[in-house]
C-alpha positions as CSV (number, residue, x, y, z in Angstrom):
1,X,91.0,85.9,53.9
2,X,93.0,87.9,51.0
3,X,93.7,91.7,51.0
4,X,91.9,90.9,47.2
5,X,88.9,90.0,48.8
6,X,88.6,92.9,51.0
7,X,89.5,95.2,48.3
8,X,86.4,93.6,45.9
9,X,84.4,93.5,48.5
10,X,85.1,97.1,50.0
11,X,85.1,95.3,53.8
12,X,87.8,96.2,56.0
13,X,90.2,93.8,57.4
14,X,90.1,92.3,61.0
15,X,93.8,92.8,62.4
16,X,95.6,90.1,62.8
17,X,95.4,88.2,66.0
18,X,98.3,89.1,69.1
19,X,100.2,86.2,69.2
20,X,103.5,87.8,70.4
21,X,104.1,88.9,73.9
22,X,105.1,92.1,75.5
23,X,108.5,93.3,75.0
24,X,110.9,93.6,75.6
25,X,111.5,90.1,75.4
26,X,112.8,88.1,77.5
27,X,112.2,90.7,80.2
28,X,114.8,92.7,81.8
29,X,115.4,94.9,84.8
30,X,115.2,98.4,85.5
31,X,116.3,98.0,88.9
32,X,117.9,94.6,89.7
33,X,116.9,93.2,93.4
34,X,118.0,95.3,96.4
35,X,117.8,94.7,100.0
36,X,115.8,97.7,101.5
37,X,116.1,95.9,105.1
38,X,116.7,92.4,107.1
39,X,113.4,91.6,105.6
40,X,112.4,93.1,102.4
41,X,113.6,93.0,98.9
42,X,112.7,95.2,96.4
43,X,112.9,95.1,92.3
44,X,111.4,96.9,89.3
45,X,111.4,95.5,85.6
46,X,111.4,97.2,82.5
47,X,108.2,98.8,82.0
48,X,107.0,96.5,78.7
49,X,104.5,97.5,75.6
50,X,102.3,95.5,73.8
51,X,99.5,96.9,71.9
52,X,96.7,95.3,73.7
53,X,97.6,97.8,76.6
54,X,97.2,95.2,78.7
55,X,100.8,94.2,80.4
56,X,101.0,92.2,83.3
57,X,104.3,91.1,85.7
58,X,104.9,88.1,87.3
59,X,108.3,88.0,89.6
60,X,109.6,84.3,90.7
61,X,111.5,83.8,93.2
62,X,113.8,80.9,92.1
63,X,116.6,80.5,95.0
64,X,116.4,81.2,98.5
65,X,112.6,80.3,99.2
66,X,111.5,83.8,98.7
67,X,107.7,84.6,97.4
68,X,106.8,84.9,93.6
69,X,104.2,87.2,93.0
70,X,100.9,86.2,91.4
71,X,100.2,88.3,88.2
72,X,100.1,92.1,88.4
73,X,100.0,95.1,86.8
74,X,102.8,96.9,88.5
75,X,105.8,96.6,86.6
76,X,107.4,96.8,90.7
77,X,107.7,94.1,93.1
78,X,108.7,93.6,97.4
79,X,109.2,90.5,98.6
80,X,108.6,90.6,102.4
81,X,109.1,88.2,105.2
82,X,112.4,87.2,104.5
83,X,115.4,86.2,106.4
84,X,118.1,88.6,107.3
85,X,121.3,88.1,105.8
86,X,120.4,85.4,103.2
87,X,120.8,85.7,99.4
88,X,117.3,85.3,97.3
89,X,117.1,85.1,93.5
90,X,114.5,86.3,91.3
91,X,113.4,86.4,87.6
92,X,110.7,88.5,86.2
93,X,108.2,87.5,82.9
94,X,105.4,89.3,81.0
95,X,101.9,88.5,79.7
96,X,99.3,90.3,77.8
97,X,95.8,90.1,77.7
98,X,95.5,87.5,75.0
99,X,98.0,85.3,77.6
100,X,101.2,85.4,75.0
101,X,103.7,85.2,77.8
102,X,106.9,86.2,77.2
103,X,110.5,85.0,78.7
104,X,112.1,85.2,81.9
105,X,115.0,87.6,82.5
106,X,117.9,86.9,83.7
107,X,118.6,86.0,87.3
108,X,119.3,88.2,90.0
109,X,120.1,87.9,93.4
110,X,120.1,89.7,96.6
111,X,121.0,89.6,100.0
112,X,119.0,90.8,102.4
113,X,120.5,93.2,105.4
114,X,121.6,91.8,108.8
């Protein structure tokens, strides 16, 4: 398609398809990972835009043997069940409804309270 042609042909122009994803991008955190007790550790990305409106989180758990988290809306994330007094490490990514999925952020680690 040409703007020309939608100018001739007084039609309006479908927007462009979403091909990039959420940002920011890589993701980053609002709150890096943070024992709350011997078994619990809690995190919070950067809330991330896209204009489908349609952001999801995904938080891996990439040291320790941790849980990742499946897909979700919340930009917040506890892992539970975890050992005391052993270090996990987690990176966070984003998607949006058209599945553009961006980077991970950096790693961060935590220890998780005696």
């Amino acid at each position: 398609w040409s703007a020309v042609g939608y100018v001739v042909t007084g039609k309006e122009s479908p927007p462009p398809p979403d091909t990039d994803p959420p940002e920011p991008n890589p993701s980053e955190w609002e709150t890096e990972p943070h024992a709350l007790s011997p078994s619990k550790i809690h995190m919070v990305a950067v809330t991330a835009y896209d204009p489908s409106d349609g952001v999801q989180y995904q938080f891996a758990c990439v040291g320790g043997g941790g849980h990742s988290s499946n897909w979700q809306t919340s930009p917040e994330y506890t892992d539970t069940s975890l050992d005391a007094s052993t270090e996990y490490t987690y990176e966070v990514r984003t998607r949006d409804v058209y599945d553009n999925v961006g980077g991970y952020s950096d790693p961060r680690s935590a220890t998780t309270l005696p």
